[in-house]
C-alpha positions in Angstrom: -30.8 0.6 6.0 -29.2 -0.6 2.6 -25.3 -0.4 2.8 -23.1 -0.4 -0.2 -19.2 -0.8 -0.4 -16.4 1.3 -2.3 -13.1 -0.6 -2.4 -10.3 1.8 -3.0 -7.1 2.0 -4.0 -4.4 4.3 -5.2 -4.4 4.1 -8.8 -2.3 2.8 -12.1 -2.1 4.6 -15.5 -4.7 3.6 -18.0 -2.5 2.4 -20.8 1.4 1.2 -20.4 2.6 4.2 -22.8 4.4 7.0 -22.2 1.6 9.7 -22.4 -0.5 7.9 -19.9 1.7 7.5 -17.7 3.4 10.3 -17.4 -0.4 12.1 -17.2 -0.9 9.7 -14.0 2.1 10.1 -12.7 1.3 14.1 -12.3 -1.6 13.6 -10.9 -0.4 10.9 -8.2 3.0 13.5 -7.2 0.9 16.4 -7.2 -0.7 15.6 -4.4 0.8 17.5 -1.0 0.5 14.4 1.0 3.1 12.2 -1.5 5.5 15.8 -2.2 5.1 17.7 0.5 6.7 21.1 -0.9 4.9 24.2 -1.6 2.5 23.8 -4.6 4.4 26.4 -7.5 7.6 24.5 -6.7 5.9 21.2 -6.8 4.7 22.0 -9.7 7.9 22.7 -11.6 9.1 19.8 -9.7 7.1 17.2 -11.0 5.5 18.3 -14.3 9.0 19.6 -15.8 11.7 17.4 -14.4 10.1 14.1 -12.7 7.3 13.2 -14.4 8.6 13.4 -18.1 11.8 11.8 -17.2 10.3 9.3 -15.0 7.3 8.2 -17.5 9.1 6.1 -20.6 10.9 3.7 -18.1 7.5 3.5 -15.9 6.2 2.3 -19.6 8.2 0.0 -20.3 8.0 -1.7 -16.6 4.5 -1.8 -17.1 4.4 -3.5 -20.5 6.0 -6.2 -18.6 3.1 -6.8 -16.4 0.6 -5.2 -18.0 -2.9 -7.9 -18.4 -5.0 -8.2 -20.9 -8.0 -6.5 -19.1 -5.6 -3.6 -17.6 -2.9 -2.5 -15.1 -2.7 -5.2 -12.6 -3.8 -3.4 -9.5 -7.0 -2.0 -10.9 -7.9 -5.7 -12.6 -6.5 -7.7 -8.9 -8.6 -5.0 -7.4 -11.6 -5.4 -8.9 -11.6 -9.0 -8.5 -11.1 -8.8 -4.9 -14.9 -6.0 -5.2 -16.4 -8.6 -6.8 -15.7 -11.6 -4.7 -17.2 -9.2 -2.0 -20.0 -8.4 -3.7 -20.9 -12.2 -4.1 -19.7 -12.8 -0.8 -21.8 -9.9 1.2 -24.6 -9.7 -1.7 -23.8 -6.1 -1.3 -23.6 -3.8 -4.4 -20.3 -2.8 -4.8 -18.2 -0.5 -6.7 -14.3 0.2 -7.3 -12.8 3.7 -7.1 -9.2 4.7 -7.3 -7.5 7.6 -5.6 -5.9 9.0 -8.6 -6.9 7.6 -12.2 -9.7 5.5 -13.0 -12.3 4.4 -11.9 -12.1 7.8 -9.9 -13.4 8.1 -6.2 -16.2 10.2 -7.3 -17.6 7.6 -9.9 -17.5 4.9 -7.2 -19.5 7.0 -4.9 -21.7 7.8 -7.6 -23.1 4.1 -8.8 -23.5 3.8 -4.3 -25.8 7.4 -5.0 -29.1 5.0 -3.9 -27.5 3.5 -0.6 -28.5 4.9 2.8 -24.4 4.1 3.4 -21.1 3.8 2.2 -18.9 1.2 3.9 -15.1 2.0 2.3 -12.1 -0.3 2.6 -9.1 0.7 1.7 -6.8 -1.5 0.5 -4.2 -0.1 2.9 -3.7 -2.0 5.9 -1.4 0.7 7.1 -1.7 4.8 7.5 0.0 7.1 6.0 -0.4 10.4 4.8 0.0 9.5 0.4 -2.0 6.7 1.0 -5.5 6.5 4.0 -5.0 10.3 4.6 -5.4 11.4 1.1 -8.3 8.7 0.8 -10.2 10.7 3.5 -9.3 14.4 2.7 -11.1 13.1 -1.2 -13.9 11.0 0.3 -14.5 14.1 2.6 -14.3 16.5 -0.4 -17.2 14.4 -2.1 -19.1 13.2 0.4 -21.9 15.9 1.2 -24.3 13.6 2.8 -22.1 12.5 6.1 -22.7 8.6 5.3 -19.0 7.0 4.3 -17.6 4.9 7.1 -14.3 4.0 6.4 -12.5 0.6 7.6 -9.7 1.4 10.0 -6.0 -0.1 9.3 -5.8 -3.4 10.2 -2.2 -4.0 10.1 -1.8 -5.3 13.6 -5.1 -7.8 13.2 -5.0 -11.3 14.1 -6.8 -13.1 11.4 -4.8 -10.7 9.0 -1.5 -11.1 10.4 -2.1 -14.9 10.1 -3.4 -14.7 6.3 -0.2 -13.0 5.9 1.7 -16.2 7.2 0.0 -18.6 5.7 0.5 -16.9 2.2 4.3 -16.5 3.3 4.7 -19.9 4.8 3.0 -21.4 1.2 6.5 -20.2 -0.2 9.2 -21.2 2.8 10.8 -24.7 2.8 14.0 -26.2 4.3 16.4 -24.2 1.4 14.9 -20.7 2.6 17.9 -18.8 4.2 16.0 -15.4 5.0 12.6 -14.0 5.1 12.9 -10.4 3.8 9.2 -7.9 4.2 9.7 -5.1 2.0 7.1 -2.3 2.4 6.6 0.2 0.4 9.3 3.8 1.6 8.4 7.0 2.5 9.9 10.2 2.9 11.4 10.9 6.1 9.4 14.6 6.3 6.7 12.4 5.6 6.6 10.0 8.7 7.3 13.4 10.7 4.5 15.6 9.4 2.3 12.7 10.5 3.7 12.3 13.7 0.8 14.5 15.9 3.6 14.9 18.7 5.9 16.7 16.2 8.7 15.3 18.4 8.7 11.6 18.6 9.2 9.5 15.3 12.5 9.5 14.0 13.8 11.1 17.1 16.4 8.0 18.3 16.3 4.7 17.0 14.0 3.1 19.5 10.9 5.4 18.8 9.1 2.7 16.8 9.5 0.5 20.6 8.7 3.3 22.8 5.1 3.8 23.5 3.9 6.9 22.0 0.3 8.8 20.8 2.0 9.0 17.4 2.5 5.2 16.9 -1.5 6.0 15.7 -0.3 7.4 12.6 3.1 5.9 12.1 3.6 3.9 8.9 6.8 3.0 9.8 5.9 1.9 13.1 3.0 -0.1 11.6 5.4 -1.7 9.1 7.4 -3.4 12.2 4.1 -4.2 13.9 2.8 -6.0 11.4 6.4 -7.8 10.1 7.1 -8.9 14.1 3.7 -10.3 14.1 4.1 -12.5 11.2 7.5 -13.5 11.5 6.6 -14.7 15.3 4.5 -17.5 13.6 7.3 -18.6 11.3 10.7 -20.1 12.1 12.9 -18.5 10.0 15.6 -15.5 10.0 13.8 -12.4 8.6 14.4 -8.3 8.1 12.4 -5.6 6.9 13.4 -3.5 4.2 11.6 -0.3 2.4 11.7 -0.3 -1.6 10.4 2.1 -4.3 12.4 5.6 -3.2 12.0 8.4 -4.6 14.3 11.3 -5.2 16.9 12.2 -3.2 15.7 13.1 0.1 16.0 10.7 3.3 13.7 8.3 3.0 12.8 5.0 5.2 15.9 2.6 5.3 17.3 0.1 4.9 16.5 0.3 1.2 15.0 -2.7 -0.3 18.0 -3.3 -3.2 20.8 -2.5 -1.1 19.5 -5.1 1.6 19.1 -8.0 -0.9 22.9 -6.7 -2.1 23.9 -7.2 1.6 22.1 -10.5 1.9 23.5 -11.9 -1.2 26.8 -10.9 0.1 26.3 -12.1 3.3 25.9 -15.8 2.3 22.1 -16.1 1.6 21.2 -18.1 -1.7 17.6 -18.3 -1.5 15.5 -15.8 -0.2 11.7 -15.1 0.4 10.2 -11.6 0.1 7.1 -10.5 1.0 5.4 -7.2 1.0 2.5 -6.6 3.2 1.7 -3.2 2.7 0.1 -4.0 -0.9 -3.1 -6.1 -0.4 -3.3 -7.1 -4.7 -0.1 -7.7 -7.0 0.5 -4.5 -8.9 4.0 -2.9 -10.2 6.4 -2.6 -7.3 5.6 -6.7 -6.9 5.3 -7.8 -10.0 7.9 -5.9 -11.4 10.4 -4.1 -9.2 10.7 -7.3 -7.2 9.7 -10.3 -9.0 11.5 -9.1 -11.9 14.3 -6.4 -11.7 14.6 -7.4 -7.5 15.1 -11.2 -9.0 17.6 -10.7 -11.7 19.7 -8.4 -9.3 19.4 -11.0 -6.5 21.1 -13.3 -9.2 23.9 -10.9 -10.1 24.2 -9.9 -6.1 25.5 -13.7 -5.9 22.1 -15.1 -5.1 20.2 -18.2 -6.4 16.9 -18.2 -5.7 14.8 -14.8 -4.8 11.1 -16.0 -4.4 8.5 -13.3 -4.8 5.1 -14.0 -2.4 2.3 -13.3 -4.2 0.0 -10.6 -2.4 -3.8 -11.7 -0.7 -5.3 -10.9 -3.8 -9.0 -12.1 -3.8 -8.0 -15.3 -1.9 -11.2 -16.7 -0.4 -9.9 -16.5 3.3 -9.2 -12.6 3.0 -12.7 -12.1 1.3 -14.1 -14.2 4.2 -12.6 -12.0 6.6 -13.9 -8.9 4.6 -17.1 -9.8 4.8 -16.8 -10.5 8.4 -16.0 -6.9 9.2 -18.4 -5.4 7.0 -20.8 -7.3 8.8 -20.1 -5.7 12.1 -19.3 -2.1 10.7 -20.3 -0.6 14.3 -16.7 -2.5 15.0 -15.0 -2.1 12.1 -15.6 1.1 10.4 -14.5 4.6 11.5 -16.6 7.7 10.0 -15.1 10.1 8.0 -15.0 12.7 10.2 -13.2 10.7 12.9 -10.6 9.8 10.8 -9.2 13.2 9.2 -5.5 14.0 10.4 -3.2 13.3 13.1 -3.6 15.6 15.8 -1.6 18.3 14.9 -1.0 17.2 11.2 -2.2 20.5 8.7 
């Protein structure tokens, strides 16, 4: 059987101008699973009010960072397919949930494989990220042969890729450890929660044992931070950045906790962000440039920004590994779909 591999991720505008964005940026927020409001409403929502006012300053951030090949994620990410496609001798081909290259041209140059083994660049679920990923894979996939790597966030060999890149950047100066993942919505966490009555319910539902932990980002996040932070000896808190609106979303926030570690004494600071696998805006940018300068004007010295996996050679090693073994690794589609209980 010949296998081929789709490496996703969620998409970046096609040109760091205000048109572009904004046209990605209604595409991305139109989706039900990142707004969760009734379609007419979104619609008015985002095409007349957040998307317009929103675009010219997502321009100019991404001029900042912007390469010469392309928006960082989509350049990172295609490096990382082909180090795997060296690596596994495997053809393999790059789609993005919204933008391009789209889902359904990715799927398309895999048309002569018996199978399609997709990884997500998403170590964690959650509905505007792997759930959205399956409802489109499912929506093109008419032949029933996409398996789809499950999220790996608790793994291991990736929870100690994670420390190695983190402890690359520690030394004896490093007063905190700070993961910042990306937020969501609080309606969000809850509409995946297949219970309907655990997450968010009291403040030790992410430490309680519960179905619903299945699909919790949130409870993920913490996983995965505890994990790393066990290898490392150093003082370290998780924060959630990139909000959205003004609905409750996942705290504490990401800016106010740097404030409140500035304020708090720290001078030099280390943050990581393990729910992005390549560098792309809300590292390059939001932290590494607007999270540094108001680190510096919090009363900080030093915030020190840890570069995501990337295509380093140990996480395309591990890669390959698992697409070796897919019977281990990789989840059909149709096992995959919602939360029990999630519409």
């Amino acid at each position: 059987m010949s296998a081929g591999i789709l490496v996703a991720n969620l998409g970046s505008p096609d040109a760091p101008s205000t048109e572009p964005v904004e046209r990605y940026l209604c595409e991305f927020l139109m989706d039900p699973h990142v707004i969760s409001l009734p379609s007419p409403l979104r619609s008015i929502l985002v095409r007349r009010l957040i998307a317009p006012r929103r675009a010219p300053n997502s321009a100019r951030a991404y001029r900042k960072i912007w390469m010469d090949h392309g928006s960082p994620l989509v350049v990172l990410s295609g490096r990382l397919a082909d180090a795997l496609a060296s690596a596994t001798g495997l053809p393999v081909s790059l789609g993005m949930r919204y933008g391009s290259p789209s889902l359904r041209s990715a799927l398309e140059r895999l048309d002569d494989c018996d199978e399609v083994l997709v990884v997500p660049l998403y170590p964690h679920y959650a509905l505007p990220t792997r759930q959205t990923l399956y409802e489109a894979l499912d929506s093109l996939d008419g032949t029933g042969k996409v398996r789809v790597l499950r999220p790996f966030y608790d793994d291991p060999e990736f929870v100690e890729l994670l420390a190695g890149r983190i402890r690359d950047q520690l030394d004896e100066s490093t007063d905190h450890l700070l993961f910042s993942f990306h937020g969501l919505p609080h309606r969000s966490i809850r509409l995946a929660d297949p219970t309907k009555r655990h997450c968010l319910s009291r403040s030790s539902c992410c430490d309680d044992p519960s179905p619903a932990h299945e699909f919790c980002y949130r409870h993920q996040c913490y996983a995965t931070a505890r994990a790393v932070a066990a290898t490392l000896n150093v003082a370290w808190s998780v924060s959630f950045q990139s909000r959205l609106g003004r609905l409750p979303w996942l705290t504490p926030y990401t800016d106010v906790r740097l404030r409140e570690l500035a304020e708090r004494g720290a001078r030099r600071v280390v943050v990581s962000s393990p729910s992005f696998m390549v560098d792309n805006l809300e590292t390059l940018e939001e932290l590494a440039i607007t999270g540094v300068e108001r680190f510096k004007r919090y009363g900080g010295e030093e915030l020190r920004v840890v570069p995501c996996l990337n295509a380093h050679a140990r996480l395309v090693a591990l890669l390959e590994r698992w697409l070796r073994n897919p019977s281990e690794w990789f989840e059909e589609l149709t096992s995959v779909q919602s939360p029990r209980g999630c519409g």
